[in-house]
PyMOL Python script that loads the backbone (N, CA, C, O; Angstrom):
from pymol import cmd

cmd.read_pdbstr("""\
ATOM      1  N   UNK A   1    -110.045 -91.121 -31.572  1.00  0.00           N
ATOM      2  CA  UNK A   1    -108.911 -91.143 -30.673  1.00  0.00           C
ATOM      3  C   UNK A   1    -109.022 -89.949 -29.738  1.00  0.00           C
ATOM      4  O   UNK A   1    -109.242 -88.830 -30.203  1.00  0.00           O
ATOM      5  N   UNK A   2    -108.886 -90.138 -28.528  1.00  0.00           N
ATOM      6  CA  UNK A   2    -109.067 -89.000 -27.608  1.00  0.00           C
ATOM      7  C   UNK A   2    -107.648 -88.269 -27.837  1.00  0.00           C
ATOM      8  O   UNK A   2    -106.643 -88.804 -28.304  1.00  0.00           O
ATOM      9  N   UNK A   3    -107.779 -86.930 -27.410  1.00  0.00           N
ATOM     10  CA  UNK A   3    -106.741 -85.734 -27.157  1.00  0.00           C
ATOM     11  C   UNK A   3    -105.423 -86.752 -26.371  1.00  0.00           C
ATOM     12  O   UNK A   3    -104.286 -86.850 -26.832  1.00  0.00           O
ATOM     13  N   UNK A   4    -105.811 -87.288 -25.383  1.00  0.00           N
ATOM     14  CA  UNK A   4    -104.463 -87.523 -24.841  1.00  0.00           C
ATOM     15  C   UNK A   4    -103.644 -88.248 -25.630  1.00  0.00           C
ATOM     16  O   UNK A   4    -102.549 -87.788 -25.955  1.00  0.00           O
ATOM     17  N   UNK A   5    -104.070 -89.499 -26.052  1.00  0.00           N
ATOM     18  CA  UNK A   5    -103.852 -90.550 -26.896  1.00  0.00           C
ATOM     19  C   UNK A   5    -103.128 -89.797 -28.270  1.00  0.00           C
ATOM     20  O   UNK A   5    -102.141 -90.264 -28.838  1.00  0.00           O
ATOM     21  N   UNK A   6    -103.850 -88.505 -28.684  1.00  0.00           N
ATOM     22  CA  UNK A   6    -103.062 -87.707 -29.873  1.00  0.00           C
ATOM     23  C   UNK A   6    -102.065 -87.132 -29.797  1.00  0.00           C
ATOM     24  O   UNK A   6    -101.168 -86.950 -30.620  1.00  0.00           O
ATOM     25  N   UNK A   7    -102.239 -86.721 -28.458  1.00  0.00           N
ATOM     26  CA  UNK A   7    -100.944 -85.859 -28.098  1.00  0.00           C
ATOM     27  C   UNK A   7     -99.805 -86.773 -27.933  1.00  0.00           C
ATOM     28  O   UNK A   7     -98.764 -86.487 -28.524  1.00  0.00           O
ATOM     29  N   UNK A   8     -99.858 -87.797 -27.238  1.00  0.00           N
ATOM     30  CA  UNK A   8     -99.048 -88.606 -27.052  1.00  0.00           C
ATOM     31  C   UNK A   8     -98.223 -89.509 -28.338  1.00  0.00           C
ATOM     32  O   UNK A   8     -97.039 -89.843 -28.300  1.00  0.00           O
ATOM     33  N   UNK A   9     -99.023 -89.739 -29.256  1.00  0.00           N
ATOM     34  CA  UNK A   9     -98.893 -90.104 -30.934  1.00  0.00           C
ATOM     35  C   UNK A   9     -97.966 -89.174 -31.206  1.00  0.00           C
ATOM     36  O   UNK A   9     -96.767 -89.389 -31.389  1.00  0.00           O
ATOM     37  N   UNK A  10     -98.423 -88.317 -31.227  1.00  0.00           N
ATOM     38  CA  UNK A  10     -97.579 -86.168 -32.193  1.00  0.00           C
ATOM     39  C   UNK A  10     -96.372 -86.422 -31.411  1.00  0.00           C
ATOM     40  O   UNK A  10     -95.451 -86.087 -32.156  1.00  0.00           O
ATOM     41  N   UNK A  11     -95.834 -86.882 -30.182  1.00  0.00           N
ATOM     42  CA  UNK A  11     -95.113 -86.450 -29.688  1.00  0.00           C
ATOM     43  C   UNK A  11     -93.900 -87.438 -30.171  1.00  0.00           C
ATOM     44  O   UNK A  11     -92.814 -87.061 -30.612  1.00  0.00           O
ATOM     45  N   UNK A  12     -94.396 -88.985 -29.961  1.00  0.00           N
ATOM     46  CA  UNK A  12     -93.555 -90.318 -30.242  1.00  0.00           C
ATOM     47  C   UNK A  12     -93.183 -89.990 -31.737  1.00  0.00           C
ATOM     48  O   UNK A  12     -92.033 -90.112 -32.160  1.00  0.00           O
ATOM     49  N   UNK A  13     -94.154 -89.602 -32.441  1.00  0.00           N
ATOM     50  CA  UNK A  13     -93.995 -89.667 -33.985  1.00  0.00           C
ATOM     51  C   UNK A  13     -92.662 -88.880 -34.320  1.00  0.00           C
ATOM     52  O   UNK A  13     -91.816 -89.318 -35.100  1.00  0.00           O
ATOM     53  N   UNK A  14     -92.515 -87.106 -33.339  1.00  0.00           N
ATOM     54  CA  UNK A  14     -91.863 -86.162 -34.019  1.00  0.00           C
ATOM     55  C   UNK A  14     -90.585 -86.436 -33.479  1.00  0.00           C
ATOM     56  O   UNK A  14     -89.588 -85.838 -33.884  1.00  0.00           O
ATOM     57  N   UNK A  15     -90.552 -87.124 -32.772  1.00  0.00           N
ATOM     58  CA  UNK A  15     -89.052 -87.473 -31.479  1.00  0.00           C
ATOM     59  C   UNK A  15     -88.769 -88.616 -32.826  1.00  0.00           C
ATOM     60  O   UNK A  15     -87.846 -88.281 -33.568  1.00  0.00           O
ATOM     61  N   UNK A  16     -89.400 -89.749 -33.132  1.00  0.00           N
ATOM     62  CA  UNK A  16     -88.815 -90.858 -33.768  1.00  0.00           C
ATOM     63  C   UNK A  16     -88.218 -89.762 -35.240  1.00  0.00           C
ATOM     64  O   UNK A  16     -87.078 -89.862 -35.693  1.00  0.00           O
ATOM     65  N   UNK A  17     -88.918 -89.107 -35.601  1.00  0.00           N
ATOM     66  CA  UNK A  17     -88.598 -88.552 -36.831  1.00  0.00           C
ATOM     67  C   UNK A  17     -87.517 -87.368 -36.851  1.00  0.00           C
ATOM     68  O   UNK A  17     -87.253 -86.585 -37.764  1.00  0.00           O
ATOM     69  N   UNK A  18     -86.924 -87.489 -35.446  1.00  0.00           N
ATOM     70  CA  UNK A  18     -86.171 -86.094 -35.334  1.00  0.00           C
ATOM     71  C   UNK A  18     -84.744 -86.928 -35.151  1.00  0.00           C
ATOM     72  O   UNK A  18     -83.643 -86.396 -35.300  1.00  0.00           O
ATOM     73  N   UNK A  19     -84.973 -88.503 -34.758  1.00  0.00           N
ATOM     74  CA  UNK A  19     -83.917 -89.324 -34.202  1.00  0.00           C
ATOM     75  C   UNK A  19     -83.771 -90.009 -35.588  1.00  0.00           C
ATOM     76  O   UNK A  19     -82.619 -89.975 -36.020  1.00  0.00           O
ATOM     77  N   UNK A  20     -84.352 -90.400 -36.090  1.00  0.00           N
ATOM     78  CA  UNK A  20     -83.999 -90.853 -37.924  1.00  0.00           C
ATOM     79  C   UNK A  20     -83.057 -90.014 -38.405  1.00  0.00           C
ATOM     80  O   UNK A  20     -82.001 -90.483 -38.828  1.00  0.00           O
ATOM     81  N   UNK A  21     -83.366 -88.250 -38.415  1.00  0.00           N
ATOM     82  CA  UNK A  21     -82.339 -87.647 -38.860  1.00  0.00           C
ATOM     83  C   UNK A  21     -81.236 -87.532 -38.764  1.00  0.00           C
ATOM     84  O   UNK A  21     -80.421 -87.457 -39.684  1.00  0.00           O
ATOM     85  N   UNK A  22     -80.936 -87.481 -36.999  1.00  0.00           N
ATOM     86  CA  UNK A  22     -79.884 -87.775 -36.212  1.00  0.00           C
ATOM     87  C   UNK A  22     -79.232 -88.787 -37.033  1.00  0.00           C
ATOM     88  O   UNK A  22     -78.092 -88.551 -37.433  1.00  0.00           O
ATOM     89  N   UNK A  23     -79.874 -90.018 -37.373  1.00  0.00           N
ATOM     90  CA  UNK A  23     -79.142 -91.347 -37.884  1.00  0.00           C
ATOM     91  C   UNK A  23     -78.615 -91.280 -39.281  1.00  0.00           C
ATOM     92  O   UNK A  23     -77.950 -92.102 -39.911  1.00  0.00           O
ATOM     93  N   UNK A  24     -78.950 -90.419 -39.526  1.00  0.00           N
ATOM     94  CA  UNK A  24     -78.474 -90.032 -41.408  1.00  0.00           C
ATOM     95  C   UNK A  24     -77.268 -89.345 -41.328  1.00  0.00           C
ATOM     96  O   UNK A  24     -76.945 -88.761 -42.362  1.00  0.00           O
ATOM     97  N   UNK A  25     -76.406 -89.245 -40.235  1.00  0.00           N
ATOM     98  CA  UNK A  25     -74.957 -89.006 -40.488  1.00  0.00           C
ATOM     99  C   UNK A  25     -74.624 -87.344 -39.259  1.00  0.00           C
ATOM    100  O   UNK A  25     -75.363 -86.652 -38.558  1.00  0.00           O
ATOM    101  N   UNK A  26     -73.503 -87.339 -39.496  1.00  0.00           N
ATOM    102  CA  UNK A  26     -73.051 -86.112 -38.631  1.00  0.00           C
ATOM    103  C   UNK A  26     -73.315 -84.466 -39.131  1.00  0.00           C
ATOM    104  O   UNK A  26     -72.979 -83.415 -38.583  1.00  0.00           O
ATOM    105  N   UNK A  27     -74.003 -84.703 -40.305  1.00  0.00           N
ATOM    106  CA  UNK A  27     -74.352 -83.709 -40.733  1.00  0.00           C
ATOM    107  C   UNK A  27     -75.640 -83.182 -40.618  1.00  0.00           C
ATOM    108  O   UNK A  27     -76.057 -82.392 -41.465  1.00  0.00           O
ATOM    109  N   UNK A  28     -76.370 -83.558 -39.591  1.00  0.00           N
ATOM    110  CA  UNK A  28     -78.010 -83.145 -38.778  1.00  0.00           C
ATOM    111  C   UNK A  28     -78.110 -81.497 -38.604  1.00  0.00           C
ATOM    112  O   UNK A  28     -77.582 -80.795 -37.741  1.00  0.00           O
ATOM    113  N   UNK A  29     -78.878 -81.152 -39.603  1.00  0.00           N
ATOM    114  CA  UNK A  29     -78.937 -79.489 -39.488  1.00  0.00           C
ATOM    115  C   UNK A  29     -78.770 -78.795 -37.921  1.00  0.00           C
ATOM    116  O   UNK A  29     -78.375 -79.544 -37.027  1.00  0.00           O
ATOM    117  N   UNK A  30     -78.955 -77.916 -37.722  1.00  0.00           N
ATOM    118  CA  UNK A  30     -79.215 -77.099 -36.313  1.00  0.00           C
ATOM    119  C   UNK A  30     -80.930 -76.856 -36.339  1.00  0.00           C
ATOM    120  O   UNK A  30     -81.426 -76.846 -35.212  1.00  0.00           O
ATOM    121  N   UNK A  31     -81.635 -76.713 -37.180  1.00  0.00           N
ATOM    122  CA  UNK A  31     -83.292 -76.935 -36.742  1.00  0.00           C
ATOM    123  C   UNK A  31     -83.836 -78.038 -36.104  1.00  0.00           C
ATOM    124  O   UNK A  31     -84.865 -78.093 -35.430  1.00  0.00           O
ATOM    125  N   UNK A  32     -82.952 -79.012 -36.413  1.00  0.00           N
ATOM    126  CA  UNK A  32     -83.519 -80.778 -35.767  1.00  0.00           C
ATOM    127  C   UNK A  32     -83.042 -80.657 -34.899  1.00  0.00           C
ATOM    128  O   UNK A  32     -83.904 -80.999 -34.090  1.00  0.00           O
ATOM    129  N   UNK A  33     -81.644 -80.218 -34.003  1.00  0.00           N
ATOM    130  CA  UNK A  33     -81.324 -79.963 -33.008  1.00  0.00           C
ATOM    131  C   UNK A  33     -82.197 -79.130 -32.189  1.00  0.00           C
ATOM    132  O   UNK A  33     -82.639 -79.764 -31.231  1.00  0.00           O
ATOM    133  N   UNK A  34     -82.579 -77.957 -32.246  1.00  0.00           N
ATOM    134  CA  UNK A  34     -83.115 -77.302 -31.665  1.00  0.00           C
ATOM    135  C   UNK A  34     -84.881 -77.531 -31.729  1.00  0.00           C
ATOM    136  O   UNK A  34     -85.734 -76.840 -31.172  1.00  0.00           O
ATOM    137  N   UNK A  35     -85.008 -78.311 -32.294  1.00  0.00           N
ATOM    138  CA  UNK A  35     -86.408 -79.026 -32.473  1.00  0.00           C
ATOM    139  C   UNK A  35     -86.775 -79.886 -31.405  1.00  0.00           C
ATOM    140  O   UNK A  35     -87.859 -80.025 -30.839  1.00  0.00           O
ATOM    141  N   UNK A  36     -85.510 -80.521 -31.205  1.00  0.00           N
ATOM    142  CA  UNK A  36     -85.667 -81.379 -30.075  1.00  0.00           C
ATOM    143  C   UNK A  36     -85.602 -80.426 -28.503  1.00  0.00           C
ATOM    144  O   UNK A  36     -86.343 -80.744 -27.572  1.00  0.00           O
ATOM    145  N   UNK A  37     -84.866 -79.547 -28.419  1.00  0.00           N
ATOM    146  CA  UNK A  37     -84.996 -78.441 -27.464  1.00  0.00           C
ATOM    147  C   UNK A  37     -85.811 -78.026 -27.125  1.00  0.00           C
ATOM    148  O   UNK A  37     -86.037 -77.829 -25.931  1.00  0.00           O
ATOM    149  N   UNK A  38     -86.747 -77.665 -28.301  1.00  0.00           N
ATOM    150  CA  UNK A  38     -88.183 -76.814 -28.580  1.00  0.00           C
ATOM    151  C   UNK A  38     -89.446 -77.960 -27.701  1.00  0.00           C
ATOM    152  O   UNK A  38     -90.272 -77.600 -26.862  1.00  0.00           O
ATOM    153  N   UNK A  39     -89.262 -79.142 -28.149  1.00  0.00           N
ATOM    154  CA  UNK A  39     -90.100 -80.003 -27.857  1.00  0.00           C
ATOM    155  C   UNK A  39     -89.671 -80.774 -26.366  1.00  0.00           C
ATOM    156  O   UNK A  39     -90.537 -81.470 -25.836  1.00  0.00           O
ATOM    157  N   UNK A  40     -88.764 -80.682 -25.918  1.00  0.00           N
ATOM    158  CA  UNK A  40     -88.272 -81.023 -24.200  1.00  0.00           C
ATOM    159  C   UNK A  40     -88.765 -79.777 -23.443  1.00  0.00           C
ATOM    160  O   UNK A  40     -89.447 -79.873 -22.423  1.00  0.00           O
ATOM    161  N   UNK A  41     -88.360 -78.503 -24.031  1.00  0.00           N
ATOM    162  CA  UNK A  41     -89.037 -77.287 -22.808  1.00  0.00           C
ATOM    163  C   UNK A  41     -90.526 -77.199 -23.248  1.00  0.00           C
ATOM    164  O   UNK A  41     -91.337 -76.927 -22.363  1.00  0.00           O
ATOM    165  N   UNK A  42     -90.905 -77.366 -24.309  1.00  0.00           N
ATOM    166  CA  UNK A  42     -92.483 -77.382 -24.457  1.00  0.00           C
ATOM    167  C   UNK A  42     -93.043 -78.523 -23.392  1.00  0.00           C
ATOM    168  O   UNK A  42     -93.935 -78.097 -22.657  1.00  0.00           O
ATOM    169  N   UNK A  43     -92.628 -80.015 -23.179  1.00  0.00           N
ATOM    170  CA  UNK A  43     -93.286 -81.036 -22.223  1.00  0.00           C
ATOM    171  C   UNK A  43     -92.813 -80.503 -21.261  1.00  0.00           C
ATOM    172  O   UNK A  43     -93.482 -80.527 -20.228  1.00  0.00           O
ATOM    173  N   UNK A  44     -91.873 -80.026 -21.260  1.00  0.00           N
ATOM    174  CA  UNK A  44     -91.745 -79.111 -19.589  1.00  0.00           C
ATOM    175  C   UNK A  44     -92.557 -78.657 -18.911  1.00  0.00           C
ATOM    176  O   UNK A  44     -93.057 -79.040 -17.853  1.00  0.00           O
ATOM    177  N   UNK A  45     -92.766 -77.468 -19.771  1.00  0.00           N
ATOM    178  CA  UNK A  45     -93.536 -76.407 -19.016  1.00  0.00           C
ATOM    179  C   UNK A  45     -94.874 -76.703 -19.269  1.00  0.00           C
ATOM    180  O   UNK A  45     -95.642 -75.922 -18.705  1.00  0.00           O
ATOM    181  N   UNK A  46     -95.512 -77.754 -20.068  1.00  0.00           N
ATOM    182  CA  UNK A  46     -96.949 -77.813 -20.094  1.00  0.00           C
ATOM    183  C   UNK A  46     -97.223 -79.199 -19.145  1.00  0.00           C
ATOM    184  O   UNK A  46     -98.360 -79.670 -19.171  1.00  0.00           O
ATOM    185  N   UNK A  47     -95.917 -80.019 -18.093  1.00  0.00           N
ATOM    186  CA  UNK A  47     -96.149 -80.336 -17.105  1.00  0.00           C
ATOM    187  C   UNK A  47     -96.680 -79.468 -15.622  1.00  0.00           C
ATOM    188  O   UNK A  47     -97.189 -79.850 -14.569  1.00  0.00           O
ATOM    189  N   UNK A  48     -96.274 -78.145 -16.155  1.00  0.00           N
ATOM    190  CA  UNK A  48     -96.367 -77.216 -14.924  1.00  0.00           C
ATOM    191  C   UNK A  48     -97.737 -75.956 -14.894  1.00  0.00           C
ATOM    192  O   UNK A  48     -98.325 -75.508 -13.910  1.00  0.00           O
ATOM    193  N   UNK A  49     -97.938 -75.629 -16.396  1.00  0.00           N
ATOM    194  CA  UNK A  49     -98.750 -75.252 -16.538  1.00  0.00           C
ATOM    195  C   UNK A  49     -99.975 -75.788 -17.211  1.00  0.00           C
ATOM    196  O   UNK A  49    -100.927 -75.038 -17.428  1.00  0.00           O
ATOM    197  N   UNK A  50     -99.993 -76.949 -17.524  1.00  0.00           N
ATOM    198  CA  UNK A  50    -101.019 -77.597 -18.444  1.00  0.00           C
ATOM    199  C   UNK A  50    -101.693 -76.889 -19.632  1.00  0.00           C
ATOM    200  O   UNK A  50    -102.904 -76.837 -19.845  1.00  0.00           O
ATOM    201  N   UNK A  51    -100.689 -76.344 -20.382  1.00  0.00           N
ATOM    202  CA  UNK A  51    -100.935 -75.785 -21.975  1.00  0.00           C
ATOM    203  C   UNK A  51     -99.880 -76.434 -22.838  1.00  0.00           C
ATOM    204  O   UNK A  51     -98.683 -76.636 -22.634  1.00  0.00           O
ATOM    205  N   UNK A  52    -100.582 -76.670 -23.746  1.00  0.00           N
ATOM    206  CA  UNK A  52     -99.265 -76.764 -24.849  1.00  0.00           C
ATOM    207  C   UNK A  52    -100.246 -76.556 -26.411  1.00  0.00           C
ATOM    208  O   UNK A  52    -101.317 -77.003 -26.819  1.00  0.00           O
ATOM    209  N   UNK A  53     -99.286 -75.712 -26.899  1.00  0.00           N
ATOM    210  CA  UNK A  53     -99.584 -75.501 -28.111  1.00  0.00           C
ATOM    211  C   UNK A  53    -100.530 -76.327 -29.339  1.00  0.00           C
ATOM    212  O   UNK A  53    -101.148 -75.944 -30.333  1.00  0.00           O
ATOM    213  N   UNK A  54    -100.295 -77.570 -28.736  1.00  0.00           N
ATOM    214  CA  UNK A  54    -100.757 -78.749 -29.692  1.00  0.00           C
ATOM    215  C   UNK A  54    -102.027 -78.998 -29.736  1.00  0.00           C
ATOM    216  O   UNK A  54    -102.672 -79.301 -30.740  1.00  0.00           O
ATOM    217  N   UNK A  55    -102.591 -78.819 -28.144  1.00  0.00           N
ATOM    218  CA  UNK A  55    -103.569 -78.941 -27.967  1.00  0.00           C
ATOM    219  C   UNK A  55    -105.094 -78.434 -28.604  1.00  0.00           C
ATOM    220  O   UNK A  55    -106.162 -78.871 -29.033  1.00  0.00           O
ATOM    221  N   UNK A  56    -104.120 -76.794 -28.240  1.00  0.00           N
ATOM    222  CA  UNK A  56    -105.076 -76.026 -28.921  1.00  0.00           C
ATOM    223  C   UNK A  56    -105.346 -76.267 -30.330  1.00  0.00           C
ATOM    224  O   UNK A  56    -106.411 -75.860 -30.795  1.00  0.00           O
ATOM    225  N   UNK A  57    -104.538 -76.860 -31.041  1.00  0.00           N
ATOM    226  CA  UNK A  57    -104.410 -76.535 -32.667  1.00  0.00           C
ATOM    227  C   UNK A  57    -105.290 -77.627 -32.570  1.00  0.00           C
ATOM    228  O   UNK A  57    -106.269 -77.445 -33.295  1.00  0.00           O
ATOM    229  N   UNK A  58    -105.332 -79.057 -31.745  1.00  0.00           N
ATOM    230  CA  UNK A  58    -106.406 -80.364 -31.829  1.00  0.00           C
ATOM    231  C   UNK A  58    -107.992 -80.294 -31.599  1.00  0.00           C
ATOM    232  O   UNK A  58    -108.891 -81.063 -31.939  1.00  0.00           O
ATOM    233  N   UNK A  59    -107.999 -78.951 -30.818  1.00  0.00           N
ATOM    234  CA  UNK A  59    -109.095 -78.215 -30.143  1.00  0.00           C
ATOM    235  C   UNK A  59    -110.039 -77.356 -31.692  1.00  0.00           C
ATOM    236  O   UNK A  59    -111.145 -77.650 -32.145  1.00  0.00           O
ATOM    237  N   UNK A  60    -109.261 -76.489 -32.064  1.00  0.00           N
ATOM    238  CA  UNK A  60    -110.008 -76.340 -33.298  1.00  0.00           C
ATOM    239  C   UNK A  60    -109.935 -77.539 -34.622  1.00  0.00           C
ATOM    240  O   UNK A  60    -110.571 -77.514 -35.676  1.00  0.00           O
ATOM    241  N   UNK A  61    -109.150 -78.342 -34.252  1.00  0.00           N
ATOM    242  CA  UNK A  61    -109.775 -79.767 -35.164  1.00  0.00           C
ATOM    243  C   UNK A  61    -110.657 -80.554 -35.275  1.00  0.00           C
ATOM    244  O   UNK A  61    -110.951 -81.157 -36.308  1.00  0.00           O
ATOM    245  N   UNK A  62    -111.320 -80.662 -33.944  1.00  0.00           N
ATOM    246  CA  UNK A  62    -112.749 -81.314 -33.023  1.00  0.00           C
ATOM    247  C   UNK A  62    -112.414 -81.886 -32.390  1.00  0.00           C
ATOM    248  O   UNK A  62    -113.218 -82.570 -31.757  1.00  0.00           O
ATOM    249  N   UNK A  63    -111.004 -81.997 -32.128  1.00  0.00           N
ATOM    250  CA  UNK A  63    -110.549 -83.719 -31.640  1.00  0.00           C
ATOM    251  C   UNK A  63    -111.311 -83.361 -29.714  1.00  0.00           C
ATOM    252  O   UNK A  63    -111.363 -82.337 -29.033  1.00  0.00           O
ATOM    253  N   UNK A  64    -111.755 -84.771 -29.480  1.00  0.00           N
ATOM    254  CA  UNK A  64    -112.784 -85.032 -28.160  1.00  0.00           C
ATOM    255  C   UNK A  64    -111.562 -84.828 -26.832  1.00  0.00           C
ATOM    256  O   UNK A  64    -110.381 -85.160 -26.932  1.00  0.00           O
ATOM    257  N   UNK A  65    -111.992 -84.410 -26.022  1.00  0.00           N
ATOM    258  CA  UNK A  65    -111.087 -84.454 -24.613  1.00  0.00           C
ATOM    259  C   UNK A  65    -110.896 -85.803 -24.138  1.00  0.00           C
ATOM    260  O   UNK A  65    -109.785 -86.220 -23.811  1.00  0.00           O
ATOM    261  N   UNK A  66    -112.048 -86.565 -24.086  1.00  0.00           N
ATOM    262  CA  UNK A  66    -111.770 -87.603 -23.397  1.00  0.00           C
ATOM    263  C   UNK A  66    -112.353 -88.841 -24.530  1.00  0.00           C
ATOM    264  O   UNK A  66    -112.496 -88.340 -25.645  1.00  0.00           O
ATOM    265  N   UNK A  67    -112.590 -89.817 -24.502  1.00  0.00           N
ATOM    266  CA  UNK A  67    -112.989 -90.987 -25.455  1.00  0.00           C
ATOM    267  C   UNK A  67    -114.400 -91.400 -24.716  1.00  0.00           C
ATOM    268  O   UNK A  67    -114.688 -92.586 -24.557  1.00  0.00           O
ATOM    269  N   UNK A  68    -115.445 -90.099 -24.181  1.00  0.00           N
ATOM    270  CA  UNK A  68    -116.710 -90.718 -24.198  1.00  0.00           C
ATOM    271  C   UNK A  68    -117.571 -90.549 -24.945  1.00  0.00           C
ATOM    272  O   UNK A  68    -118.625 -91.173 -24.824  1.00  0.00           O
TER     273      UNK A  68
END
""", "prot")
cmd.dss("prot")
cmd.show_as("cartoon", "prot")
cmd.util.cbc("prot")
cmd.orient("prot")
């Protein structure tokens, strides 16, 4: 699976799993809240600067840049 394709996975996965919690009642800690914060200014700013944390961590995993 190429980098983009992963990143894009990590991202759907942690949003669906942050919105499950949400659904388990009115009692949703303040880390899942601010998780979701964490992860809106993170796609933010790595629209503007093209870094994001994830990457790098996929980078020392081997994961390929592109799928050639």
């Amino acid at each position: 699976m190429s980098m983009d394709r992963l990143l894009r996975l990590t991202s759907g996965v942690m949003l669906l799993l942050v919105f499950f919690f949400g659904l388990m009642g009115t009692n949703v800690g303040l880390f899942w809240k601010a998780f979701v914060v964490f992860m809106a200014l993170n796609q933010i700013q790595s629209a503007f600067t093209g870094w994001c944390p994830v990457i790098s961590l996929y980078r020392k995993f081997g994961v390929k840049e592109c799928p050639c």
